[in-house]
C-alpha positions in Angstrom: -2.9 -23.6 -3.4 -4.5 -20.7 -5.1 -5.5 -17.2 -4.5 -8.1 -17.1 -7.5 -11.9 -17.7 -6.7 -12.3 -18.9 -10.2 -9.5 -21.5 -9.7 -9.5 -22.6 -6.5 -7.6 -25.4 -5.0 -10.3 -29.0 -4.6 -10.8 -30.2 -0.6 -12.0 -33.1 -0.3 -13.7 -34.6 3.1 -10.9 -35.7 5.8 -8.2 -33.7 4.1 -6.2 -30.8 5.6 -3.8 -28.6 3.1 -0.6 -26.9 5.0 -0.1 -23.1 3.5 1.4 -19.6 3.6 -0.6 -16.5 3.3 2.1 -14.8 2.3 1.7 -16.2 -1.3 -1.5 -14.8 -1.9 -2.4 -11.2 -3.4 -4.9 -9.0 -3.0 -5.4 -8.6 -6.2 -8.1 -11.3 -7.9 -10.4 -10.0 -10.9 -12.4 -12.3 -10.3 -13.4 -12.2 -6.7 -14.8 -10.2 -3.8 -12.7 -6.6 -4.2 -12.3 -5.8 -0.5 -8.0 -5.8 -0.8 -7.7 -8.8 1.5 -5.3 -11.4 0.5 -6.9 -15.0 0.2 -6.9 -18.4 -0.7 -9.9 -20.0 -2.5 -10.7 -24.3 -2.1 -13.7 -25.6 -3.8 -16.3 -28.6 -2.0 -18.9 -30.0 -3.4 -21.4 -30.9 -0.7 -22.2 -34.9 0.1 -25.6 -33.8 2.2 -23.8 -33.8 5.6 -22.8 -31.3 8.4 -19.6 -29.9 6.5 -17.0 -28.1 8.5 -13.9 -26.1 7.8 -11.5 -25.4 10.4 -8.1 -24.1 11.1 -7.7 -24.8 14.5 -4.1 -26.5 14.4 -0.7 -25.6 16.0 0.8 -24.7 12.0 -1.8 -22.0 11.9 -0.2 -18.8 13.7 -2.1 -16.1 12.2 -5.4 -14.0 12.9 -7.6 -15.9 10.3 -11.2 -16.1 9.1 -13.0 -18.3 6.9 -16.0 -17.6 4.2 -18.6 -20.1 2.7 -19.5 -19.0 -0.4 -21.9 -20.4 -3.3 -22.3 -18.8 -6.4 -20.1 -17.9 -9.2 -17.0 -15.6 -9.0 -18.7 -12.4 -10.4 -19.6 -11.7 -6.4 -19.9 -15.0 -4.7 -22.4 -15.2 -2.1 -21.8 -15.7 1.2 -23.2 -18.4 2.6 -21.7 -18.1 6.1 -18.0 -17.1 8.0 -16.3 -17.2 11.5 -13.6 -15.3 12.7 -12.4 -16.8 16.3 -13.6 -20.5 17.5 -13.8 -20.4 21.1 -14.0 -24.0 21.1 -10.3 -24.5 19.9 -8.0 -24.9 22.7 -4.7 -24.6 20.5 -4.8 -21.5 19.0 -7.5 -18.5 20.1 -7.4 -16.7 16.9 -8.1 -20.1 14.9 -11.5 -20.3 12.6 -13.9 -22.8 12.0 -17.1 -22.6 9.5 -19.6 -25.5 9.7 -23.1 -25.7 7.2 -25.4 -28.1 5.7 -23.4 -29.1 2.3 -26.4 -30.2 0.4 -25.2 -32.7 -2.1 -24.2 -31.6 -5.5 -24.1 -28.2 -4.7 -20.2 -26.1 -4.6 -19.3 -24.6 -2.1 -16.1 -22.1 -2.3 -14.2 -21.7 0.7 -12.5 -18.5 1.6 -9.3 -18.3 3.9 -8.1 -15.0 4.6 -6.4 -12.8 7.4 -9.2 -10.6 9.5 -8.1 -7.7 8.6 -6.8 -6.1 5.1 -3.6 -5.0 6.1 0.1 -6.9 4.7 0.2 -9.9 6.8 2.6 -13.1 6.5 2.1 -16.8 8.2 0.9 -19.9 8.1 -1.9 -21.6 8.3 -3.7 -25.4 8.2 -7.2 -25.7 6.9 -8.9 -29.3 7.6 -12.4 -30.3 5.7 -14.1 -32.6 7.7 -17.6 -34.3 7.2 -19.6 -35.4 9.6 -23.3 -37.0 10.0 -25.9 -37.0 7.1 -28.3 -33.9 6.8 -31.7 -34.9 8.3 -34.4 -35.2 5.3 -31.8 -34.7 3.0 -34.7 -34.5 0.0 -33.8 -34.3 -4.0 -34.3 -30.8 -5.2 -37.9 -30.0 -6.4 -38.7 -29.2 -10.1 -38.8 -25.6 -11.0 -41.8 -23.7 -11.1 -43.1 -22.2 -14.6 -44.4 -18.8 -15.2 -41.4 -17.0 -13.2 -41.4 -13.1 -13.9 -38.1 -10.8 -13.5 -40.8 -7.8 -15.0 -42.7 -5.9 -12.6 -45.3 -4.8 -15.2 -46.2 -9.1 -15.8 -45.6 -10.5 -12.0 -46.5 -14.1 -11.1 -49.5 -14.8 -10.0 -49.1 -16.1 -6.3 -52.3 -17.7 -3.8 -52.6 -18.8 -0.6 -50.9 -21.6 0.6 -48.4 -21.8 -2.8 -44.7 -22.6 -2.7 -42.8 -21.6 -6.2 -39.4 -22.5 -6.7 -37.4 -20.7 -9.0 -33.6 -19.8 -10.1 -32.7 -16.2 -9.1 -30.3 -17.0 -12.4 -32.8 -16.3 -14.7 -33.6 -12.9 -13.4 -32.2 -9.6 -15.2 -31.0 -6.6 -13.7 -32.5 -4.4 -16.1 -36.4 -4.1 -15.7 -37.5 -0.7 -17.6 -40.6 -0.5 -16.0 -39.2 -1.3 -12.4 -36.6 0.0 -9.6 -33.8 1.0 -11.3 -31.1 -0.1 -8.5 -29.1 -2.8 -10.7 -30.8 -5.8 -8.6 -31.7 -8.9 -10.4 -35.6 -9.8 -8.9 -38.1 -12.2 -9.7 -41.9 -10.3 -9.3 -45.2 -11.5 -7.6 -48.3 -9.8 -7.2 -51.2 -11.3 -4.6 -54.5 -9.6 -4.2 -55.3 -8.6 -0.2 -58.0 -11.6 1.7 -58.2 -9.6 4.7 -56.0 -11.4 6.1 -52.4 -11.6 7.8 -50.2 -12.7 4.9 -46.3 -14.2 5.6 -44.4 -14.7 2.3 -41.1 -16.6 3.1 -37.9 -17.9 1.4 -37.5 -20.7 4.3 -37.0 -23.5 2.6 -34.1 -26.0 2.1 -34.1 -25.4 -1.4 -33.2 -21.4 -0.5 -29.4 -21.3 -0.9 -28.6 -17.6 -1.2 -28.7 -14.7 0.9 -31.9 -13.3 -0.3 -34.3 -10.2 0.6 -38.3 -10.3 0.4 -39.7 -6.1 -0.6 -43.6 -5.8 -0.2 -44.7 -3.0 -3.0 -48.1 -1.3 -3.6 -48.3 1.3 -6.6 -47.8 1.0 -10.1 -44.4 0.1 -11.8 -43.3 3.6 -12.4 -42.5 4.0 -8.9 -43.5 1.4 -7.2 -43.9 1.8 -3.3 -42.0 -0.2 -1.1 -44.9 -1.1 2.2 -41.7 -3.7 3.9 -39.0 -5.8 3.6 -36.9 -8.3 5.4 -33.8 -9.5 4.8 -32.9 -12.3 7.3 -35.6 -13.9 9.2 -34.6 -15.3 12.8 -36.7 -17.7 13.6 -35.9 -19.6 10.2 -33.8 -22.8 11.0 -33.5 -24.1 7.7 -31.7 -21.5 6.5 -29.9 -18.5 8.3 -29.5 -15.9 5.4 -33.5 -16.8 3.9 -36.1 -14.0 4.5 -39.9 -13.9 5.5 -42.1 -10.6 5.2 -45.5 -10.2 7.4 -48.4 -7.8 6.3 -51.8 -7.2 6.9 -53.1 -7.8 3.3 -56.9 -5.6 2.8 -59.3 -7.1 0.7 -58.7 -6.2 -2.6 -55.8 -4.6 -2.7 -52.8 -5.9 -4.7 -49.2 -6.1 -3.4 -46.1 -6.9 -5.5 -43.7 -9.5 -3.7 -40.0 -8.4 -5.0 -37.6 -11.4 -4.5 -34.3 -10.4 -4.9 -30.4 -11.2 -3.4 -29.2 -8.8 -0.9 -26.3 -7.7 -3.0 -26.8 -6.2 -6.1 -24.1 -8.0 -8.0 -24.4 -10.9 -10.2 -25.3 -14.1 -8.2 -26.5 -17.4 -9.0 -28.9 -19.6 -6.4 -32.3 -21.2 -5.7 -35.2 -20.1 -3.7 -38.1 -21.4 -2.7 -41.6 -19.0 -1.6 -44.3 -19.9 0.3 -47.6 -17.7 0.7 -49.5 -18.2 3.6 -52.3 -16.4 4.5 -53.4 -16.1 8.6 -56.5 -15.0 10.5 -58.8 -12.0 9.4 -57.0 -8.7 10.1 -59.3 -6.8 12.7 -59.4 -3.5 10.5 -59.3 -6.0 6.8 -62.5 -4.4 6.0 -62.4 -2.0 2.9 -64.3 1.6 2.9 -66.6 2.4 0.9 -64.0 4.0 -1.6 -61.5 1.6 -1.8 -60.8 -0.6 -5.0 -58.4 -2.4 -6.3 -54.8 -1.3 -7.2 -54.6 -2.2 -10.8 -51.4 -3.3 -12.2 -50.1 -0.3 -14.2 -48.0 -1.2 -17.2 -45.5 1.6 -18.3 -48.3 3.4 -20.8 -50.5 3.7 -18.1 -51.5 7.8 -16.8 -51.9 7.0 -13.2 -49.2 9.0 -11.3 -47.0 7.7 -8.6 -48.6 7.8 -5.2 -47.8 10.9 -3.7 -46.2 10.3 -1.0 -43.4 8.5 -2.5 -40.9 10.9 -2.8 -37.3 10.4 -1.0 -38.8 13.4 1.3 -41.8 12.0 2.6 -40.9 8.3 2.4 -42.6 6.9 5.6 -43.7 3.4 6.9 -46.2 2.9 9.5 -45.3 -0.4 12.0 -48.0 -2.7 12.1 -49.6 -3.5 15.5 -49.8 -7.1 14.9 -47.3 -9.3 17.4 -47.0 -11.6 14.4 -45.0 -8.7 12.0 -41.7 -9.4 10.8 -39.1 -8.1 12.5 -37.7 -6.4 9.5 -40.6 -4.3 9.4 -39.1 -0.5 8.7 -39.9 2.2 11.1 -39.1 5.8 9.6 -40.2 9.0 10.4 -40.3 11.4 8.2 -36.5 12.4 8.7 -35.4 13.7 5.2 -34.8 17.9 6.9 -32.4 18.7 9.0 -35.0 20.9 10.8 -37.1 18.1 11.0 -34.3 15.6 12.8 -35.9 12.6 14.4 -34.2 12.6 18.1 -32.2 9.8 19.1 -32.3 7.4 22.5 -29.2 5.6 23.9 -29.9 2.2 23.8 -32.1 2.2 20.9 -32.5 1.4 17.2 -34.2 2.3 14.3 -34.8 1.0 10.7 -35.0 2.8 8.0 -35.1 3.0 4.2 -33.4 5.7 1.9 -34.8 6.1 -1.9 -32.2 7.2 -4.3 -30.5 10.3 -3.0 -32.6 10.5 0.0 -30.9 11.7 3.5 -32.5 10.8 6.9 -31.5 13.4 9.8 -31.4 12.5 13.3 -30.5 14.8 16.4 -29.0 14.1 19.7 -27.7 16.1 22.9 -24.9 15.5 24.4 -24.5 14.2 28.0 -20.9 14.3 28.8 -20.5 10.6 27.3 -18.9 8.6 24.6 -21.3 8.2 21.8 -21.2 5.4 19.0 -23.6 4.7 16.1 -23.9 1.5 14.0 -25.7 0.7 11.2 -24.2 -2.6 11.3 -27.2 -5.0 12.0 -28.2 -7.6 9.6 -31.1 -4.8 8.1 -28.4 -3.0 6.2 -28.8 -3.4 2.4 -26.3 0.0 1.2 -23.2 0.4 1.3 -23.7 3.7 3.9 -22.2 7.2 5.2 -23.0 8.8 8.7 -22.0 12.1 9.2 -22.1 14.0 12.4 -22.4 17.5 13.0 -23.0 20.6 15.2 -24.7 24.0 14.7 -27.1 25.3 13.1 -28.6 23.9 10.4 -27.9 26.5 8.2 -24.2 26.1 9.5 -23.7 23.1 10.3 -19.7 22.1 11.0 -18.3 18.3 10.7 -17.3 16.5 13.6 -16.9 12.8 12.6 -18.1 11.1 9.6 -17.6 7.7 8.5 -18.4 5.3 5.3 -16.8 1.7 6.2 -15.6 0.6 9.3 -14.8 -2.9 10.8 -13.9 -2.1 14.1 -17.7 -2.8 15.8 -17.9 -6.1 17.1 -21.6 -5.9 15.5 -20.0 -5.2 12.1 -18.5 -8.4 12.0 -21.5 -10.3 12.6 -23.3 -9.4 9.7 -22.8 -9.7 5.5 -21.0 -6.8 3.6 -19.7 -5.5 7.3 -16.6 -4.0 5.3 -19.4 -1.3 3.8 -21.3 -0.8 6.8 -20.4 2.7 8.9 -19.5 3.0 12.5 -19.0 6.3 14.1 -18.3 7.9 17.6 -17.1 11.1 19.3 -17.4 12.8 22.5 -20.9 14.1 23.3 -19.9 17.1 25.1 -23.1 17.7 27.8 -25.6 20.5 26.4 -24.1 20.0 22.6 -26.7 19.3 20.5 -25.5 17.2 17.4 -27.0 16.9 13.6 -26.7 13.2 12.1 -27.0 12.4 8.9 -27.7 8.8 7.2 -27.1 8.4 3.1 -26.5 5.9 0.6 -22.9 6.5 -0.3 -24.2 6.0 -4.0 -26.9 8.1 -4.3 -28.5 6.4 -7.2 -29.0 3.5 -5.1 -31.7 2.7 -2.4 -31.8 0.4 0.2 -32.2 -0.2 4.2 -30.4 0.3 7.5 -30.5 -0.1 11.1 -29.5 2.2 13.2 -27.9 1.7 16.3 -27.3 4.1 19.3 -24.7 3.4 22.1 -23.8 5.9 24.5 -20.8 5.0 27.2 -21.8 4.8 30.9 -18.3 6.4 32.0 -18.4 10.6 31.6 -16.0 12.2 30.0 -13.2 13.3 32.2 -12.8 16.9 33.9 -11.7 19.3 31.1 -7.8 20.4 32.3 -6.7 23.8 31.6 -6.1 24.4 28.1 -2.2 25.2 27.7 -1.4 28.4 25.3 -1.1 27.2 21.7 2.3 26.9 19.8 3.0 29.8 17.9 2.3 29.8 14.2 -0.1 27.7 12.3 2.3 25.2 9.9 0.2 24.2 8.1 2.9 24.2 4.9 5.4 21.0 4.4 7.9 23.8 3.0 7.7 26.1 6.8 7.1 23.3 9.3 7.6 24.3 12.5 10.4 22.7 14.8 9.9 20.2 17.6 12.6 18.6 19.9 13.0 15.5 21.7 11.0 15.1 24.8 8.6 18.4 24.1 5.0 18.6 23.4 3.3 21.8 20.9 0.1 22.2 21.3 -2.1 23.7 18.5 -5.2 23.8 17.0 -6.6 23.0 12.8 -8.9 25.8 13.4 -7.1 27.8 11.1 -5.4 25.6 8.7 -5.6 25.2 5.4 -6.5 22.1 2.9 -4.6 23.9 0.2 -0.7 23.2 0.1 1.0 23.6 -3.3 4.2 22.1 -2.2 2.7 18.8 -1.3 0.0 16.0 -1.1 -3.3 16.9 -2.6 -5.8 14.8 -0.4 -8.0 18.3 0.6 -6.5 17.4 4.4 -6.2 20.3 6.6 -2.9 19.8 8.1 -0.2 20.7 10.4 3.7 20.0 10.0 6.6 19.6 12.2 10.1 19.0 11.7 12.4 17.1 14.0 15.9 16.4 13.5 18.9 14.5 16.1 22.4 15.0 15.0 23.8 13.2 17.2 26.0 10.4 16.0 25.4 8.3 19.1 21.6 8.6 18.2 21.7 5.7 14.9 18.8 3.4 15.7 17.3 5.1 19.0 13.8 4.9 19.5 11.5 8.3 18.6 7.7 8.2 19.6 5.1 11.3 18.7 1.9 11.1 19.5 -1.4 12.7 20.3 -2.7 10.9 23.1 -3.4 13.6 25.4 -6.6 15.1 27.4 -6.4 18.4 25.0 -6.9 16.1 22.0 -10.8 16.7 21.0 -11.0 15.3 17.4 -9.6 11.6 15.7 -6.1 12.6 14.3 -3.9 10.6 12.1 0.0 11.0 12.3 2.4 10.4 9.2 6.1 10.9 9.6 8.0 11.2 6.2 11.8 11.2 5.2 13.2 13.8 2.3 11.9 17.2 0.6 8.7 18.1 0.0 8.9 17.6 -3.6 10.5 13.9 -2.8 8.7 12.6 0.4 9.2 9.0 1.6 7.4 7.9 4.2 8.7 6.3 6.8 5.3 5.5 9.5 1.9 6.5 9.8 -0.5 5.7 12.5 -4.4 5.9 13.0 -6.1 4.8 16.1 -4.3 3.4 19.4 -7.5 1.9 20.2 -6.3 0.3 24.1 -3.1 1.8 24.6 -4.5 4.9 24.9 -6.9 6.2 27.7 -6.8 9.7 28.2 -8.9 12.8 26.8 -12.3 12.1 25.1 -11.1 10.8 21.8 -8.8 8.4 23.8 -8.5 5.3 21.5 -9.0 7.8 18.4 -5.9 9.2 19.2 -2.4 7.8 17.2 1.1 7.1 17.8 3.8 6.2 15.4 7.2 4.8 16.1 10.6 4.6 14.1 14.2 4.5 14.4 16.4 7.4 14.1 18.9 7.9 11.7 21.3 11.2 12.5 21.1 14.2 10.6 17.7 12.9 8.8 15.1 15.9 9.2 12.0 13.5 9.6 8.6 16.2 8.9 5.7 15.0 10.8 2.3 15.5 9.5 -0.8 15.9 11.9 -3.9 15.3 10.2 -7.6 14.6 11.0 -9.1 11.1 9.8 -11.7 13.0 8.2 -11.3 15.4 5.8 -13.4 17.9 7.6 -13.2 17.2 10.9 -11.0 20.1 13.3 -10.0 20.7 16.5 -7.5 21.3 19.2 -4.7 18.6 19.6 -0.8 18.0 21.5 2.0 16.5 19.9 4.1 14.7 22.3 7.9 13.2 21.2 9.5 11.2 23.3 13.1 10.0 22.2 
C-alpha cells in the first residue's frame, strides 16, 4: 500500500486490497496539496465499465474515492464519490465507476472526507464489468496545433482536431498571462450559430472552452464553458455557443480547468448552425485582424477589470455557461441579489464584483460552488456605508455545502452565511484570492424559510474587556459572562500573533475530588450574533499548551441566529490546572456580542 501518487500500489480487475488509513500522511510532494491523508492504486483501463468500491464490512471509516488521469504534478480528476446509497453494509462506503478506455492509467485516490487526523480501515475492490460500446482505437493527431495566440489554428465548419493538451506551454508572451497551458483557434463569423465542443471520446481531461475577440494584448473573453450537461460521452468535456457575425474573427482558447501541469487528449468539433437573425454586418463593420504583439491597435476599451461585461445571448440554443455580469466592479454600483437565484460571473486579474442585499429577518448562505467556478475565490460580507464598510463574515474555502462537494476543486470554492437581520442592508464582495489570476464563478443565493427568532433581552455585559492572556478575567463552574469584541484588541504582546481580536478567561477547580470530571464552555446562546471559535489552553502565556479547540457545532446547536456557527469544546479536568479560554471570531474581522456558558 502506498501513500505516494507517483508510486502507487497496481489493482488489477477482481482484486480487493485490505488497508489502514492510518499509515498514510498527509504529506506527498508529489500529489494534490489539500492536507488529506491518502492512498494511491494505479489501473490501466481494458475498455470496460471500471468500478472502484469500498462498500465492505472491513471498511469503518467516512471515505471517498478520486479517479484521476494525468501525471502527479496535479493529477486530473476524472471523477469521485463520497457516500454510495446503493451499499447496504456500510452508509458512509464509496464507489467510483467510469469508462476505463484501454491503455489509458487511471490513478485511484482513497482518502477520508474530510482533512482532519483520522484512523481505520478500509477495503477497496476493482471490479470490471461489460465492454465500452464503440470502444474505437484513438484517432491520429492533428498537425498545425498552436499553444500562441498571435499564430492560432485555423478552424472551419464542420472540423474535428485532435490534439495533446501536453504540448501546450504555459508561457504565451503575447497571450493571458494566468499560468494556463492552451492550445489557440481562430474562426471567422458565417452568420451563423456556431457550437465548438470538446465531446468526444477521445476528450479525457477536465477541460474549459474561452470564446475571445480582440487582439493578443488583451484579448477579450465574449464566453466560456467549462462542463457541458448534455454531453454523455464525457462528463468533465466542454461546449461553447455563439452567434458568430460575418466577418468577424473569434479566438477559441482550449485549455484545462486547473492551471497546473496536466497531461490529456481532446478532441474539437466546429459546427456551424442556422443564420443568426441579426448576422448581418453594418455598414462599418470589418474584420478583426489578428494582432501580433508589434501591432498599434489598442485593447478594446471596454476591457478593463471595471467595466468587464457580457451580454447573454437570446438564442434558446446558448450554452449554459454563458456569463451574465453586470457591471459590478463599485461598491456604489452593487448589483442586488434575489433568494433563489444565481449569477455567473468572470473577474479579470484583481477585479472585484459587488453585490447588495437586505435583510429579511432570515438565514442567508452564498455559494460559488457550482461547476462554473474556475478560481480559487473569497466572499466577503459587509454592512455600512461604503465608505465604511464593517466585516461581518467572510470566507475563502469551505467544504461544508452539499453543492461544494459536487463539483472539482470544491476544497477552494467559498461558502458563506450569517443572519440577515430585516432592514440591514449588506455589501458583498466576490475576488480571486490571487489577484493576478482571472477566472469564473457562480454565484448562488439561499436564504432560509424559518425567521430568525425573537431577539431576548440583552443581559448587562461582564465587566472589563480581557482581551490580554496575561489579565483574563475569571469564570466558574456553572456561570455564563456575557460580553462583547466590540472593543477588543488584535494586538496582544504576551501571546499568539494571528491579528485575532480576542477575549480570555481563566477557570480553575481545586478540588481534589474533581480529577477527570467533565468541563463544557460554550457559546451556543441566543445573544451569540457572530461565528466564534473557542480554544482552551493549559500553562503561562509565554508556554501555552493547548488542550481543545472547537469551531462550528453545526446540529447540536439550535438557538440564536448563528446557531450551528456557534462552538463547544470539552475536556477533562485536572485540579489545580488554571485552564485560560480564548474566545475568538473565525474571521479575523468579524465582531460582535457573544455568552460563554461552563458547565462542569
Amino acid at each position: 500500500i502506498s501513500d505516494m501518487c507517483s508510486a502507487p500500489k497496481s489493482l488489477s480487475c477482481g482484486e480487493t486490497v485490505y488497508a489502514s488509513i492510518s499509515t498514510a500522511t498527509a504529506a506527498d510532494p508529489d500529489s494534490l496539496a489539500d492536507g488529506i491523508p491518502d492512498h494511491w492504486y494505479v489501473v490501466s483501463g481494458t475498455d470496460t465499465r471500471a468500478s472502484a468500491s469500498t462498500c465492505n464490512a472491513f471498511t469503518n471509516f467516512n471515505t471517498l474515492l478520486e479517479v484521476h488521469t494525468g501525471d502527479c504534478s496535479y493529477s486530473n480528476r476524472l471523477m469521485f464519490n463520497d457516500n454510495d446509497p446503493s451499499c447496504s453494509i456500510f452508509s458512509q462506503a464509496s464507489t467510483a465507476s467510469w469508462d476505463a478506455v484501454l491503455g489509458t492509467q487511471y490513478r485511484i485516490r482513497a482518502r477520508p472526507v474530510s482533512n482532519t487526523t483520522i484512523t481505520g480501515n478500509y477495503a477497496l475492490t476493482l471490479s470490471c464489468g461489460a465492454p465500452i460500446p464503440n470502444a474505437l482505437p484513438a484517432p491520429k493527431l492533428s498537425e498545425g496545433i498552436s499553444d500562441m495566440c498571435s499564430a492560432p489554428r485555423n478552424l472551419t465548419c464542420g472540423e474535428t482536431v485532435y490534439a495533446s493538451i501536453s504540448t501546450a506551454t504555459a508561457t504565451d508572451p503575447d497571450s493571458l498571462a494566468d499560468g494556463m497551458p492552451d492550445h489557440w483557434y481562430v474562426v471567422s463569423g458565417t452568420g451563423t450559430l456556431v457550437s465548438a465542443s470538446t465531446c468526444n471520446a477521445f476528450t479525457n481531461f477536465n477541460t474549459l472552452l474561452e470564446i475571445h475577440t480582440g487582439n493578443c494584448s488583451y484579448s477579450r473573453r465574449l464566453m466560456y464553458n467549462d462542463n457541458d450537461p448534455n454531453c454523455s460521452t464525457f462528463s468533465q468535456a466542454s461546449t461553447a455557443s455563439w452567434d458568430a457575425v460575418l466577418g468577424t474573427q473569434y479566438r477559441i482558447r482550449a485549455r484545462p480547468l486547473t492551471s497546473t501541469t496536466i497531461t490529456g487528449n481532446y478532441a474539437l468539433r466546429l459546427s456551424c448552425g442556422a443564420p443568426t437573425p441579426t448576422a448581418s454586418p453594418s455598414a462599418t463593420s470589418s474584420p478583426t485582424p489578428i494582432a501580433s504583439p508589434s501591432a498599434t491597435s489598442s485593447p478594446i476599451p471596454s476591457a478593463s477589470p471595471s467595466s468587464a461585461m457580457v451580454t447573454p445571448t437570446a438564442s434558446p440554443t446558448a450554452s449554459p455557461g454563458a456569463i451574465i455580469v453586470s457591471d459590478s466592479s463599485s461598491c456604489s454600483d452593487s448589483v442586488p441579489l434575489v433568494c433563489g437565484t444565481t449569477i455567473h460571473g468572470s473577474l479579470l486579474p484583481g477585479a472585484q464584483h459587488w453585490y447588495s442585499l437586505v435583510g429579511s429577518g432570515k438565514r442567508v448562505a452564498l455559494s460559488v460552488c457550482g461547476s462554473y467556478t474556475s478560481i480559487d475565490t473569497l466572499i466577503q460580507v459587509n454592512t455600512g456605508s461604503c465608505s465604511s464598510l464593517r466585516s461581518v463574515e467572510n470566507n475563502l474555502d469551505h467544504v461544508n455545502d452539499p453543492m461544494c462537494l459536487q463539483t472539482p476543486q470544491f476544497e477552494h470554492k467559498s461558502y458563506v452565511k450569517w443572519p440577515g437581520l430585516s432592514g440591514t442592508s449588506y455589501r458583498i464582495q466576490v475576488q480571486a484570492f490571487d489577484d493576478s489570476i482571472s477566472g469564473n464563478y457562480s454565484l448562488t443565493v439561499r436564504c432560509s424559510g424559518i425567521a430568525l427568532p425573537t431577539p431576548t433581552p440583552t443581559p448587562t455585559l461582564t465587566a472589563g474587556d480581557p482581551d490580554m492572556c496575561a489579565v483574563p478575567t475569571m469564570v466558574f463552574c456553572n456561570s455564563t459572562v456575557y460580553s462583547t469584541l466590540e472593543n477588543a484588541s488584535s494586538i496582544d504582546p504576551d501571546i499568539l500573533d494571528d491579528e485575532s481580536k480576542d477575549h480570555w478567561y481563566l477557570l480553575r477547580i481545586s478540588d481534589a475530588l474533581s480529577l477527570g470530571r467533565n468541563i463544557t464552555a460554550t457559546t451556543c446562546s441566543s445573544l451569540t450574533t457572530f461565528d466564534t471559535w473557542l480554544e482552551v489552553y493549559s500553562g503561562t502565556c509565554n508556554d501555552l499548551s493547548l488542550v481543545t479547540y472547537n469551531d462550528d457545532m453545526d446540529d447540536l446547536c439550535s438557538l440564536g441566529p448563528m446557531s450551528a456557527l456557534n462552538a463547544v469544546v470539552s475536556w477533562s479536568n485536572v485540579p489545580d490546572v488554571g485552564y485560560r479560554i480564548r474566545v475568538v471570531p473565525f474571521s479575523n474581522n468579524a465582531v460582535g456580542r457573544y455568552a460563554l456558558k461552563i458547565t462542569c
